[in-house]
C-alpha positions, 0 to 999 in steps of 0.5 A: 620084528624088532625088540625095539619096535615093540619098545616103541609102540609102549611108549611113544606111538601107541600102536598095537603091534599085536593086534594090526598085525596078520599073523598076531601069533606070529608076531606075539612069540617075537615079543621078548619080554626081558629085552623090553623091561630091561629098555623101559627099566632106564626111565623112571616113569617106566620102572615100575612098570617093568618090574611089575611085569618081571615079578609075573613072567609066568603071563603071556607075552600078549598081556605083557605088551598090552599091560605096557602099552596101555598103562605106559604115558606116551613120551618120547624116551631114550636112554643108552643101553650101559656097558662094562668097561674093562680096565687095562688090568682086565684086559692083562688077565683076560689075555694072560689066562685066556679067560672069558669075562665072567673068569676074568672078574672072579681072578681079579678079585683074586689078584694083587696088584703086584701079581698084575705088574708081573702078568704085564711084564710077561705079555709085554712083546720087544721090538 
């Protein structure tokens, strides 16, 4: 199952996965509670919610769903999930060096921009 359909569940149709499901094991160990909270931490009416849930991990994951689903207002919600951007200069060191992108943040910090220019003079290819 889906991530996102327990998300769903909590806040808009109210249904309990769980509990309507044949095989609730099943289904109570697909339950990924970061996934969850990091969706509902993108509203303001679910953030406290989802950090009350992150500060006790320890608790099973069928208690974590039901804390959600039964103390969450039913509304419909949707927000996109944010990414990185990267700039032309990451892209530059992230080729240069063939870093991955945690390595490539820690060397742009490193970097000035005078190192950069002479990175993108180095990739530059003639035609």
């Amino acid at each position: 199952m889906n991530p996102f359909d327990f998300v769903g569940s909590i806040t808009t149709t109210k249904v309990d996965l769980i509990a309507e499901s044949e095989d609730s094991d099943l289904i109570e160990k697909e339950y990924v509670p970061f996934l969850v909270n990091k969706a509902l931490s993108y509203f303001p009416d679910t953030i406290l919610y989802a950090n009350e849930i992150n500060q006790r991990g320890t608790v099973d994951n069928k208690l974590q769903y039901h804390y959600l689903l039964y103390n969450i207002r039913p509304q419909k919600r949707f927000a996109k999930w944010s990414k990185k951007v990267h700039s032309d200069d990451f892209e530059v060191v992230k080729q240069y060096y063939g870093y991955n992108d945690e390595k490539t943040y820690q060397s742009l910090a490193l970097l000035t921009k005078d190192q950069i220019i002479i990175l993108k003079e180095q990739l530059e290819k003639g035609g």
